[in-house]
RODREN-506145 format. One line per field, with one value per atom (N, C-alpha, C, O): x negated, y negated, z negated; residue number from 1; atom name. Coordinates in nm, 3 decimals, always signed. Layout:
! RODREN-506145
x <- [X_...]
y <- [Y_...]
z <- [Z_...]
n <- [NUM_...]
atom <- [CA_...]
END
This chain:
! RODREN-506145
x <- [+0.821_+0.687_+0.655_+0.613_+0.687_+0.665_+0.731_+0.668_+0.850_+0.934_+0.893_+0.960_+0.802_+0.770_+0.640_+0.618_+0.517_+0.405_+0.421_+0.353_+0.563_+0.635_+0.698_+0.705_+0.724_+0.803_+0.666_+0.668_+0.583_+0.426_+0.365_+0.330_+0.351_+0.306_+0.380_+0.332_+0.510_+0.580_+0.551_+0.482_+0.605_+0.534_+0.434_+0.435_+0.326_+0.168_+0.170_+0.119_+0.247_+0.226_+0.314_+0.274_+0.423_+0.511_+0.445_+0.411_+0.428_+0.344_+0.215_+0.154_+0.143_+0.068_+0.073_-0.016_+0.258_+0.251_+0.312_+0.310_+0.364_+0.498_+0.319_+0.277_+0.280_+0.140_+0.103_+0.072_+0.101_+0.092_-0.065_-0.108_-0.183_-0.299_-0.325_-0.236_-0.469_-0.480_-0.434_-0.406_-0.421_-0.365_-0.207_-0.184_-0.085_-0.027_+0.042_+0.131_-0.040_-0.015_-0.076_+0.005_-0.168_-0.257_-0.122_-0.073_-0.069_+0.006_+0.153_+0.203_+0.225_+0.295_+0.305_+0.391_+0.169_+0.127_+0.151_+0.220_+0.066_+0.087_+0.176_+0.174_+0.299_+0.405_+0.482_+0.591_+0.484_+0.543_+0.491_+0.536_+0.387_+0.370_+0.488_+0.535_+0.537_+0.622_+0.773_+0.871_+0.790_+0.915_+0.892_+0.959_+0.803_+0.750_+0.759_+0.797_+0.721_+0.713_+0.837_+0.838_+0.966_+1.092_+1.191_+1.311_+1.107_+1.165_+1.181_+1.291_+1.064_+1.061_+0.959_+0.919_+0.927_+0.872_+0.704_+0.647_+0.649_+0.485_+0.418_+0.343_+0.438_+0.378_+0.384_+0.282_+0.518_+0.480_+0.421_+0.344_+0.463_+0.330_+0.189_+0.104_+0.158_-0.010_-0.033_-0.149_+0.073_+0.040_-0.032_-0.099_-0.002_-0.030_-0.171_-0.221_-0.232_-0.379_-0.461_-0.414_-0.564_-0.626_-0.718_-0.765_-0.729_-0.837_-0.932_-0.928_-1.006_-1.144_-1.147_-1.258_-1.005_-0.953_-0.996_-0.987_-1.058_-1.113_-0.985_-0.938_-0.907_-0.797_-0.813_-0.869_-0.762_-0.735_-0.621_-0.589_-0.552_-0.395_-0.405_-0.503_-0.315_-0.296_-0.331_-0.358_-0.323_-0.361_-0.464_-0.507_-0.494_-0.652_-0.758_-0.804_-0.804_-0.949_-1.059_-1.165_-1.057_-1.153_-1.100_-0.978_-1.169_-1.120_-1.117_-1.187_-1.017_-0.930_-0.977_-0.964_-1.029_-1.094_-1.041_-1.087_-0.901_-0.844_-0.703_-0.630_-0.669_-0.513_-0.467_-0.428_-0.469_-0.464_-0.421_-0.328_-0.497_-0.532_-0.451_-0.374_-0.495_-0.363_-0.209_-0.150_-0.122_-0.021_+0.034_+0.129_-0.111_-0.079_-0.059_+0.022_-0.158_-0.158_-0.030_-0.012_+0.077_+0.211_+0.304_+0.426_+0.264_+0.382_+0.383_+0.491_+0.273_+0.255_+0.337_+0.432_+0.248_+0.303_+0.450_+0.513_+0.504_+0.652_+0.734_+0.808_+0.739_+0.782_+0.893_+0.889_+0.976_+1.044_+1.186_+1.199_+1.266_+1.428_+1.428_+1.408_+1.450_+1.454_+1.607_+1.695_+1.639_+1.775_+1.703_+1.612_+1.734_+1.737_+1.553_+1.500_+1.472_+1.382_+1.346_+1.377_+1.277_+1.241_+1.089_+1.035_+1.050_+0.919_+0.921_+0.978_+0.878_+0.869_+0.719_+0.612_+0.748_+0.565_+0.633_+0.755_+0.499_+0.462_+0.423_+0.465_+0.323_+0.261_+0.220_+0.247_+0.073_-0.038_-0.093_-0.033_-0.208_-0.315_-0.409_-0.484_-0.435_-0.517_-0.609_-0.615_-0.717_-0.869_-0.904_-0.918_-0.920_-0.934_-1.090_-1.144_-1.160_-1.257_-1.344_-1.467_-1.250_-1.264_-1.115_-1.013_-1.131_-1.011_-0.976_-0.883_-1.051_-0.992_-0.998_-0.915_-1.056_-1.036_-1.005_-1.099_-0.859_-0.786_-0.815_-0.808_-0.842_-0.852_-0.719_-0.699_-0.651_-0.562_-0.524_-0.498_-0.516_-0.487_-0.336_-0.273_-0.322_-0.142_-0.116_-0.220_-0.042_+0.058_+0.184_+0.236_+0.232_+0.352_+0.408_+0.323_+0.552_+0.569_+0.745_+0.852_+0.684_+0.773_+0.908_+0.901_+1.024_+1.201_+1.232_+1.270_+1.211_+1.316_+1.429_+1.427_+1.517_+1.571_+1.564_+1.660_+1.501_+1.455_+1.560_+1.575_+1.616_+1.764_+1.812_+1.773_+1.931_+1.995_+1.947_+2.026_+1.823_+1.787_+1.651_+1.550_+1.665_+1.538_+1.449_+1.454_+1.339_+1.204_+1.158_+1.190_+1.013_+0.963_+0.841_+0.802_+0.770_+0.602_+0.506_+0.491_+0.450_+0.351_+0.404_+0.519_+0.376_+0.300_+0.207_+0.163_+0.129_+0.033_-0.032_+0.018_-0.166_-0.256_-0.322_-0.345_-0.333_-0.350_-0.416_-0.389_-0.531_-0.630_-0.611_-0.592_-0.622_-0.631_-0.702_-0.715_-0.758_-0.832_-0.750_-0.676_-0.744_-0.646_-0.747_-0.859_-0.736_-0.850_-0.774_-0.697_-0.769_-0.697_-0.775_-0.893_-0.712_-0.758_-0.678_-0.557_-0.740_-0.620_-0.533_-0.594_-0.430_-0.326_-0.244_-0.140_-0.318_-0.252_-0.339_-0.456_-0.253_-0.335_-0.276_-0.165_-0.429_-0.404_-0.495_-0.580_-0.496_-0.518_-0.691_-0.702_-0.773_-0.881_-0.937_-1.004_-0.930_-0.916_-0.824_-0.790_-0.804_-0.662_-0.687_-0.688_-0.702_-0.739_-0.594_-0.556_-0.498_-0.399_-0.425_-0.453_-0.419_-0.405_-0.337_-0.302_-0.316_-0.223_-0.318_-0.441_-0.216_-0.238_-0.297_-0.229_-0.415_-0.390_-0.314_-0.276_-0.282_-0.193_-0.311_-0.419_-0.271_-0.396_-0.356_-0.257_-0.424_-0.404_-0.415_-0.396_-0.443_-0.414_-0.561_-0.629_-0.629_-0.787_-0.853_-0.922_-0.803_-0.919_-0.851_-0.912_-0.746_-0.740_-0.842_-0.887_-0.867_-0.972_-1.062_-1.135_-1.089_-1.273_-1.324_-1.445_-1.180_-1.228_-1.235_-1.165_-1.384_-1.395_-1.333_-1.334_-1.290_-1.228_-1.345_-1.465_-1.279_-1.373_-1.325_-1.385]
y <- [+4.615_+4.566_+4.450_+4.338_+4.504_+4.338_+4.248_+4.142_+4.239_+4.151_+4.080_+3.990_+4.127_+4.073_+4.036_+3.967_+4.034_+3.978_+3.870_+3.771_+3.882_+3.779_+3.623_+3.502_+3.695_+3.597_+3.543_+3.429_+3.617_+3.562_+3.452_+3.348_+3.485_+3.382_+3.253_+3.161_+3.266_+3.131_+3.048_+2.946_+3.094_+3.041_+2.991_+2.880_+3.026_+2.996_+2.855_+2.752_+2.864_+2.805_+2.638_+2.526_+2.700_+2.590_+2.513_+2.396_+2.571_+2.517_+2.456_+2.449_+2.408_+2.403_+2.283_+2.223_+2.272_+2.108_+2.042_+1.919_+2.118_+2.000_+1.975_+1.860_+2.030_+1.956_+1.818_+1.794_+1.748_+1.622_+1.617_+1.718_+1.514_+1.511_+1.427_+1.360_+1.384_+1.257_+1.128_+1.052_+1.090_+0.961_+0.932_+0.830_+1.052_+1.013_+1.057_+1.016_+1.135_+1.199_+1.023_+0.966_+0.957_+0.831_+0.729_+0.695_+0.684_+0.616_+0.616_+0.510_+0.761_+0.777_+0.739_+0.684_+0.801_+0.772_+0.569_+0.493_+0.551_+0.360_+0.264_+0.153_+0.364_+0.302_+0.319_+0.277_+0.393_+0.392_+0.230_+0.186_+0.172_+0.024_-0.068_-0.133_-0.082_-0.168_-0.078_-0.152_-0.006_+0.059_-0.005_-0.098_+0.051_+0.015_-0.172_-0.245_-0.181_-0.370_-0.401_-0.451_-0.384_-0.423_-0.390_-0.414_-0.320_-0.256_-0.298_-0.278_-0.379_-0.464_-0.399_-0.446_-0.223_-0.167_-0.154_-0.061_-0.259_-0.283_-0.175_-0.111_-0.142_+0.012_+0.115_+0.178_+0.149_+0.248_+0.189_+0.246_+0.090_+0.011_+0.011_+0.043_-0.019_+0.029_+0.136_+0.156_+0.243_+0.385_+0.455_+0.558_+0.376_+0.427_+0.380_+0.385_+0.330_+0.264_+0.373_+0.431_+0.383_+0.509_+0.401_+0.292_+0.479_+0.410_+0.297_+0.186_+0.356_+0.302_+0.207_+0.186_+0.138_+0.092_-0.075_-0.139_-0.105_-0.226_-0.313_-0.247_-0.451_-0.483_-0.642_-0.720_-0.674_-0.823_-0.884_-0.913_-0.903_-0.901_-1.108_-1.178_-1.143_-1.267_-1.399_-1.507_-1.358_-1.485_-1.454_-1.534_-1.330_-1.297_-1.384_-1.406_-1.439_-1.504_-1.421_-1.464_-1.304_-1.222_-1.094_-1.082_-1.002_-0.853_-0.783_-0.800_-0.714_-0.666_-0.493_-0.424_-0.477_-0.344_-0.228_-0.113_-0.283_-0.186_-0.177_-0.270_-0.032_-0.016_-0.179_-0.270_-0.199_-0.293_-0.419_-0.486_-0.446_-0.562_-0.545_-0.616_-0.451_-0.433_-0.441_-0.460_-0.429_-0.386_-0.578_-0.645_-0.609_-0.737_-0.849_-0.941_-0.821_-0.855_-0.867_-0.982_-0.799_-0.761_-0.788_-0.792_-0.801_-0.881_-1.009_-1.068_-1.070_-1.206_-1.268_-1.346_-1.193_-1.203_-1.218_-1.317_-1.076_-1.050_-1.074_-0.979_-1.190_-1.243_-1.332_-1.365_-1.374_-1.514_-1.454_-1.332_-1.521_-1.451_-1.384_-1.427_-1.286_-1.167_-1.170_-1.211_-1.150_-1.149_-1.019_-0.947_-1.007_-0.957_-0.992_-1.102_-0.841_-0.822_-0.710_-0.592_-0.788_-0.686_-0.723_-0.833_-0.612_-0.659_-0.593_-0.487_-0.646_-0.576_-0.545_-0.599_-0.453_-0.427_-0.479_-0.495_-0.522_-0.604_-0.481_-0.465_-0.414_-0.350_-0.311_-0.347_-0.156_-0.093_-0.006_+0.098_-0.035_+0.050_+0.132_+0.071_+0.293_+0.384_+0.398_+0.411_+0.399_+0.419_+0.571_+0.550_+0.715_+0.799_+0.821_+0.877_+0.783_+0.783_+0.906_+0.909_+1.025_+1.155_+1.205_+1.140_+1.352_+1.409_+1.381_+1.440_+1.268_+1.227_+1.133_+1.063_+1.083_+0.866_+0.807_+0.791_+0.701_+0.637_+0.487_+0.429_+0.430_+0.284_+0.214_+0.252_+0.113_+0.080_-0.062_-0.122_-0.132_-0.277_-0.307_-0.237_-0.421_-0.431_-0.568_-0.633_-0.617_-0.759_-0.708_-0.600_-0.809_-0.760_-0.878_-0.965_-0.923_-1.056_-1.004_-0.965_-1.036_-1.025_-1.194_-1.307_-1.094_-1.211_-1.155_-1.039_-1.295_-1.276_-1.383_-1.495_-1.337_-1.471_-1.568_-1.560_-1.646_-1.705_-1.862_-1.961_-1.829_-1.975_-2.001_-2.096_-1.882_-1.861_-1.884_-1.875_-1.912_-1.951_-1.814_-1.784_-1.761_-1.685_-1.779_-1.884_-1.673_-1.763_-1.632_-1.530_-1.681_-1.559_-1.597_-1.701_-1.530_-1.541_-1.426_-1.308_-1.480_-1.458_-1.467_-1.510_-1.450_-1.308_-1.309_-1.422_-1.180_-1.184_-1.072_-0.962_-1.114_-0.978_-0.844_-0.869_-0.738_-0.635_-0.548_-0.531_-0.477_-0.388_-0.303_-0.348_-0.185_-0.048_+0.047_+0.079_+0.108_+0.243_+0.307_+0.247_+0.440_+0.560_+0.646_+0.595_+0.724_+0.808_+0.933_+0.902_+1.073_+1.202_+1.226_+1.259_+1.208_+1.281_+1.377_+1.355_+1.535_+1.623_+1.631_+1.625_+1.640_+1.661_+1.531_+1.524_+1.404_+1.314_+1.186_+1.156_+1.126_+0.977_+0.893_+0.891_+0.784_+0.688_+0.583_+0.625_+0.410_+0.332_+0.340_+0.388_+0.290_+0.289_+0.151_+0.122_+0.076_-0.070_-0.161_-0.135_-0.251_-0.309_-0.470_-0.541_-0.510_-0.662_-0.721_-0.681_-0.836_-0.928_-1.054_-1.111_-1.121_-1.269_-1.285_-1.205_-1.414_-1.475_-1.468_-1.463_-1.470_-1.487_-1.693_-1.794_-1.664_-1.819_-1.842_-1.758_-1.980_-2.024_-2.054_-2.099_-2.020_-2.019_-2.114_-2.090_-2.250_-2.372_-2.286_-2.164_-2.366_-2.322_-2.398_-2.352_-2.500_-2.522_-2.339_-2.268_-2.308_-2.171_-2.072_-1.969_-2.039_-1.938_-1.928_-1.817_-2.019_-2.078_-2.038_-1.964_-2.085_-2.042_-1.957_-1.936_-1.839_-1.725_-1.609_-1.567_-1.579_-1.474_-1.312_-1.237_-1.271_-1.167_-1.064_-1.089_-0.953_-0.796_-0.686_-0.582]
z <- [+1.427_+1.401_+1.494_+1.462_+1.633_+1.703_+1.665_+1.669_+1.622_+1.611_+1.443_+1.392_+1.393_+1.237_+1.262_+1.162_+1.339_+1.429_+1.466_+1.438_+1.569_+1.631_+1.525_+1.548_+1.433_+1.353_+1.230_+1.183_+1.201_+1.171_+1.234_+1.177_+1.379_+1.466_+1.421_+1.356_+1.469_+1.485_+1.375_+1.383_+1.267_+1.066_+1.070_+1.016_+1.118_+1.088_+1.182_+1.139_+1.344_+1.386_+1.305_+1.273_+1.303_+1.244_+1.138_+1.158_+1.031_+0.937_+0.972_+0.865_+1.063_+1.098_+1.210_+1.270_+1.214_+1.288_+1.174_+1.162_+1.091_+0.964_+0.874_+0.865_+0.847_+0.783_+0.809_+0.926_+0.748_+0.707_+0.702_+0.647_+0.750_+0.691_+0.643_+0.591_+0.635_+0.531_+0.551_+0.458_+0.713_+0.722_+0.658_+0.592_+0.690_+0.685_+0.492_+0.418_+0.488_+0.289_+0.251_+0.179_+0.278_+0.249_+0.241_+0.134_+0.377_+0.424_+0.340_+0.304_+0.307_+0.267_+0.083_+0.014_+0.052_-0.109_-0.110_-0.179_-0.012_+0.009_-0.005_-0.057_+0.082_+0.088_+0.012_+0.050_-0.146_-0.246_-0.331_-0.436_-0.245_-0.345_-0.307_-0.400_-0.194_-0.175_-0.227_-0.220_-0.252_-0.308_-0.456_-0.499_-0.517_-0.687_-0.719_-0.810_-0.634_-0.604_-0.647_-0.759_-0.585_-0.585_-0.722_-0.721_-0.858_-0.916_-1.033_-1.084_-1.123_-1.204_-1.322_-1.428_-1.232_-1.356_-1.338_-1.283_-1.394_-1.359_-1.410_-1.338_-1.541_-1.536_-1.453_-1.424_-1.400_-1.281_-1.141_-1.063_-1.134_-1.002_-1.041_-0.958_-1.157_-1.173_-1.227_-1.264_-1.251_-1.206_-1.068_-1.070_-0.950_-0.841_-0.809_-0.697_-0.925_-0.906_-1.002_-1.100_-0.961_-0.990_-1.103_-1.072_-1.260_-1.343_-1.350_-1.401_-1.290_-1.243_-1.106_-1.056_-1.029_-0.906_-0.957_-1.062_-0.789_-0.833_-0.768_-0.675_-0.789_-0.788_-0.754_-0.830_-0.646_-0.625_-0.581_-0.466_-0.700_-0.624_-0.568_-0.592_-0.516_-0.428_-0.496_-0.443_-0.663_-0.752_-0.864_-0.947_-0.851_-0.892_-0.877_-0.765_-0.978_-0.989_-1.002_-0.956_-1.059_-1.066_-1.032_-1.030_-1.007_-0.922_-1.092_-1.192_-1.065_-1.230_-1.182_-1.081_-1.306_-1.340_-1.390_-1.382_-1.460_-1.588_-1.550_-1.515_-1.565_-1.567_-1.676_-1.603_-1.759_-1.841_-1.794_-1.840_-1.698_-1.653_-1.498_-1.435_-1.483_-1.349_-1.360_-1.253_-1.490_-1.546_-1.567_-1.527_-1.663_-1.693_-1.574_-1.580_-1.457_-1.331_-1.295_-1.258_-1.288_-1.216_-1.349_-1.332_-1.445_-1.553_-1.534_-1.533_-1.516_-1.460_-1.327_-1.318_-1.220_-1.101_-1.088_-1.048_-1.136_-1.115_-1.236_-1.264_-1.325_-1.434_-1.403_-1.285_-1.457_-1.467_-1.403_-1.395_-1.370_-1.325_-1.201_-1.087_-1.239_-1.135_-1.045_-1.121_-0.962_-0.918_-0.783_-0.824_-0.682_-0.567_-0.541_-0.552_-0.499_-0.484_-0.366_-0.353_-0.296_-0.154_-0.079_-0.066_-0.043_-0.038_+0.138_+0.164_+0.203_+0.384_+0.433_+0.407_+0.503_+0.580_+0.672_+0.679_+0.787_+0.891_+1.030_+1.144_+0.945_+0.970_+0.916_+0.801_+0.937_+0.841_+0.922_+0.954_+0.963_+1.010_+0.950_+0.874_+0.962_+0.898_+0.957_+1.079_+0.863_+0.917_+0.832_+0.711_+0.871_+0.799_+0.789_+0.884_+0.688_+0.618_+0.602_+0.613_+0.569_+0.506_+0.498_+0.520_+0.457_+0.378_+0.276_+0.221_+0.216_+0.052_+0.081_+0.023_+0.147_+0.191_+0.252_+0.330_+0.306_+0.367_+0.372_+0.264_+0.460_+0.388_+0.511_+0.626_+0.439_+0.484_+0.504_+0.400_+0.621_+0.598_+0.696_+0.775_+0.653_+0.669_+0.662_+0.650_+0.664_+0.687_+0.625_+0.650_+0.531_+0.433_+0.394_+0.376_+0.368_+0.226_+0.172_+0.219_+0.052_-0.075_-0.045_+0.003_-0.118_-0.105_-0.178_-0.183_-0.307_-0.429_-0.444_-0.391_-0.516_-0.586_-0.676_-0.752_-0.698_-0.806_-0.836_-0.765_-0.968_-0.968_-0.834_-0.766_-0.781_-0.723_-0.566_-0.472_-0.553_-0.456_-0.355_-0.419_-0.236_-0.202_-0.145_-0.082_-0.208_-0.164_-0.166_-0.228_-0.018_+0.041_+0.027_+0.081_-0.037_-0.072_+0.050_+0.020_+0.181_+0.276_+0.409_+0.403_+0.499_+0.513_+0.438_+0.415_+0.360_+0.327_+0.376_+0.398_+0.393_+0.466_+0.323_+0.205_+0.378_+0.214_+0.297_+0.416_+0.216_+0.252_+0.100_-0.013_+0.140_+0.037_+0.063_+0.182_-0.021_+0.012_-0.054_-0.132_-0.040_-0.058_-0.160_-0.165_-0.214_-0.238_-0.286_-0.378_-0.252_-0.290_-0.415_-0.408_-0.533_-0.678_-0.682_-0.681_-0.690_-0.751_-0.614_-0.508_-0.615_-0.562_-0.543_-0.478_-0.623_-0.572_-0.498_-0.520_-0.412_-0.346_-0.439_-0.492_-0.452_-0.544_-0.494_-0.415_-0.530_-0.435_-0.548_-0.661_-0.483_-0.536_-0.527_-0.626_-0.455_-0.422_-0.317_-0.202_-0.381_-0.332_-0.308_-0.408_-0.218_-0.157_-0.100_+0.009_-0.189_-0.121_-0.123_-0.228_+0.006_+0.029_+0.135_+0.222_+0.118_+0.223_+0.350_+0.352_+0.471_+0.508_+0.629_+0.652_+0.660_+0.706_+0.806_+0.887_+0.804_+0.950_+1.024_+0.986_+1.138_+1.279_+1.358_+1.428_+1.367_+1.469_+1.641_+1.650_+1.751_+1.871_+1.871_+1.962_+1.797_+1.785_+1.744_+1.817_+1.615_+1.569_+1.631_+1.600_+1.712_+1.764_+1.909_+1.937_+1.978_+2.104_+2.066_+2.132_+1.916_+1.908_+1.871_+1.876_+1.794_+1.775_+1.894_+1.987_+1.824_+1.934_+1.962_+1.865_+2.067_+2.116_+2.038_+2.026_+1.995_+1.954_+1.989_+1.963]
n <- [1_1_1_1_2_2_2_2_3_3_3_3_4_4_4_4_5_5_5_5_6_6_6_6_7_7_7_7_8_8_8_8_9_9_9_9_10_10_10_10_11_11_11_11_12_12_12_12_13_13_13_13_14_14_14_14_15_15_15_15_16_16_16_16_17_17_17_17_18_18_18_18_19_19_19_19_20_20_20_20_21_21_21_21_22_22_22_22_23_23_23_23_24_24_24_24_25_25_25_25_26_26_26_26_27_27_27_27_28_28_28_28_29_29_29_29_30_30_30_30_31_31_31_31_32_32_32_32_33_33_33_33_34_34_34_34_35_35_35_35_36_36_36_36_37_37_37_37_38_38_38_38_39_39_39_39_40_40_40_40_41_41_41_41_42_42_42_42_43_43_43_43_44_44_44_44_45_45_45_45_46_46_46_46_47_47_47_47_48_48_48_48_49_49_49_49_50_50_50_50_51_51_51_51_52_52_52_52_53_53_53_53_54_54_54_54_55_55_55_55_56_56_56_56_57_57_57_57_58_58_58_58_59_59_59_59_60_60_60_60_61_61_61_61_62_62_62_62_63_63_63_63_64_64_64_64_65_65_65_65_66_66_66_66_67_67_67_67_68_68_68_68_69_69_69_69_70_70_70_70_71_71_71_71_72_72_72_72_73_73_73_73_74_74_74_74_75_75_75_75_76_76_76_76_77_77_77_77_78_78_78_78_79_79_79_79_80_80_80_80_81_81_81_81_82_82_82_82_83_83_83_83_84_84_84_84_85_85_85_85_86_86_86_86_87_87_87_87_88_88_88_88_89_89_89_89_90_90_90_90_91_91_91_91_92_92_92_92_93_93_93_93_94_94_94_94_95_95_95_95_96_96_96_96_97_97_97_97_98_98_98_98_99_99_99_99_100_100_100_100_101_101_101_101_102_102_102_102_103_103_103_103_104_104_104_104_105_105_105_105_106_106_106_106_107_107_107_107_108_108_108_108_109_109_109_109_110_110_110_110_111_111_111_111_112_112_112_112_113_113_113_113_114_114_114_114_115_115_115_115_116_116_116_116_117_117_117_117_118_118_118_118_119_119_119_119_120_120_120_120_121_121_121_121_122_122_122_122_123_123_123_123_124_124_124_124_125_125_125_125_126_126_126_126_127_127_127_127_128_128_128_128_129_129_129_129_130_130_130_130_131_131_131_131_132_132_132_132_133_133_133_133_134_134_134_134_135_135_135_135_136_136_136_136_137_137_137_137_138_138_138_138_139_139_139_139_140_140_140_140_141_141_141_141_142_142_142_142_143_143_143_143_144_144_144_144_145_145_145_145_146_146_146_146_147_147_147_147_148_148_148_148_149_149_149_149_150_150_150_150_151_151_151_151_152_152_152_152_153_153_153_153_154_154_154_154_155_155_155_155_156_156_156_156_157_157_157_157_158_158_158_158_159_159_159_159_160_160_160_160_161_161_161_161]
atom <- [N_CA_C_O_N_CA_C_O_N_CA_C_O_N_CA_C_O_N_CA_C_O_N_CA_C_O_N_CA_C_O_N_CA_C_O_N_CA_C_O_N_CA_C_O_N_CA_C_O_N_CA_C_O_N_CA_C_O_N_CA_C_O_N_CA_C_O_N_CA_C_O_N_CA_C_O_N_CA_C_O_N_CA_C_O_N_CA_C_O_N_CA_C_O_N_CA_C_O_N_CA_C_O_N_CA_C_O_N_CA_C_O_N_CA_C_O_N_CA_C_O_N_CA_C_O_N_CA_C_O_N_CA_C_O_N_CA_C_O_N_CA_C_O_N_CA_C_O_N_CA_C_O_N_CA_C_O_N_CA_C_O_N_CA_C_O_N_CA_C_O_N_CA_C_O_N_CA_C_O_N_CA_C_O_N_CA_C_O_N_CA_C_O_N_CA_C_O_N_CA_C_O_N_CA_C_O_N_CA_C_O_N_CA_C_O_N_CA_C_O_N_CA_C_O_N_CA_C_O_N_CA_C_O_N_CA_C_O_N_CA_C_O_N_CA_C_O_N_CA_C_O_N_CA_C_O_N_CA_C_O_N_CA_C_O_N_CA_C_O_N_CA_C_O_N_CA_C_O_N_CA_C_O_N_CA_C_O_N_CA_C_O_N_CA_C_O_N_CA_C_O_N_CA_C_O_N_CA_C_O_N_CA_C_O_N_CA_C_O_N_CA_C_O_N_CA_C_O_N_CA_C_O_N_CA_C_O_N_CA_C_O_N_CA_C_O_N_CA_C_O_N_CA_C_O_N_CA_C_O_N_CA_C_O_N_CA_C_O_N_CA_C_O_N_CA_C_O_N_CA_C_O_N_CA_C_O_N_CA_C_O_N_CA_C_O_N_CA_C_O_N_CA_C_O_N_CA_C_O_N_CA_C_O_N_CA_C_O_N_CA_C_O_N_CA_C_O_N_CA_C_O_N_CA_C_O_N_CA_C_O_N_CA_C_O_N_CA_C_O_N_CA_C_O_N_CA_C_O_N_CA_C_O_N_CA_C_O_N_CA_C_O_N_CA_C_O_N_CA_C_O_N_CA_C_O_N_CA_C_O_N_CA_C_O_N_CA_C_O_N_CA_C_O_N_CA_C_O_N_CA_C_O_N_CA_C_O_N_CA_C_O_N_CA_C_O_N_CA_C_O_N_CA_C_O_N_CA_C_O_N_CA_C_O_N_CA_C_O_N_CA_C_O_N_CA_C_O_N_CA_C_O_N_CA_C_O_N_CA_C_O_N_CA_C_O_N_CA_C_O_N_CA_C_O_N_CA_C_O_N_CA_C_O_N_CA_C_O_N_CA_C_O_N_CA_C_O_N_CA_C_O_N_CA_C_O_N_CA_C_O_N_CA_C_O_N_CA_C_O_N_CA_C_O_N_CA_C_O_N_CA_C_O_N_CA_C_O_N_CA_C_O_N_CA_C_O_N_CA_C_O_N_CA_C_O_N_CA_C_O_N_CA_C_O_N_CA_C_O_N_CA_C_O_N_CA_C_O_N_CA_C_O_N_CA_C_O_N_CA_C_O_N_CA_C_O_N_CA_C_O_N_CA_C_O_N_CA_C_O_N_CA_C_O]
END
């Protein structure tokens, strides 16, 4: 009997550090965009966008509303001769919101081959919110742009926070 108390304890405890919480279930759900990125298959990349996800990808003129339009977003984007595709984080910082809300910003840039040649599109800077539907994280809004180049003038005048 002690020895099955004993082996209770340890379980409850164990389970209880391998638990994952929202930052990193958030983070982890996230980082299936840059896996999906590299793949060619835009439907399952705007799978990981939740319905109703408001969307600004890097050459967005208007913030895209619709799986639809998110799908078409990334047929566009990621169109034309594909050869070798890789997309890198920089970084990504979690801000945990709630137990269902992650918001996430990062530094990232995409290397393809395009007529035998790579070309590397950013750094670009990306902000996401996470949001737990169900059992799954899904991005709920998604902000990419480049990032700017910073003179040694606007880095002086910006202020420290």
């Amino acid at each position: 009997m002690k020895y099955r108390l004993g082996f209770v304890v340890v379980a409850i405890a164990w389970s209880a550090l391998v638990h994952a919480g929202p930052k990193e279930d958030a983070l982890a759900a996230y980082d299936k965009f840059f896996a999906f990125f590299t793949t060619g298959n835009q439907v399952e990349l705007a799978a990981l966008f939740a319905p109703d996800a408001l969307f600004y990808g890097t050459g967005s003129a208007e913030v895209v509303t619709s799986p639809e339009g998110v799908v078409a977003y990334f047929k566009g984007a990621l169109s034309g001769t594909r050869g070798e595709v890789r997309a890198k984080q920089f970084e990504s910082k979690a801000l945990v919101l709630s137990d269902s809300v992650v918001a996430i910003s990062g530094k990232w840039q995409s290397e393809r081959t395009l007529d035998g040649k790579m070309e590397t599109a950013g750094p670009s800077r990306v902000t996401a919110v996470m949001q737990k539907r169900g059992d799954k994280w899904v991005i709920v809004q998604f902000h990419n742009s480049p990032t700017p180049k910073q003179s040694s003038a606007t880095s002086a005048a910006m202020p420290v926070r």
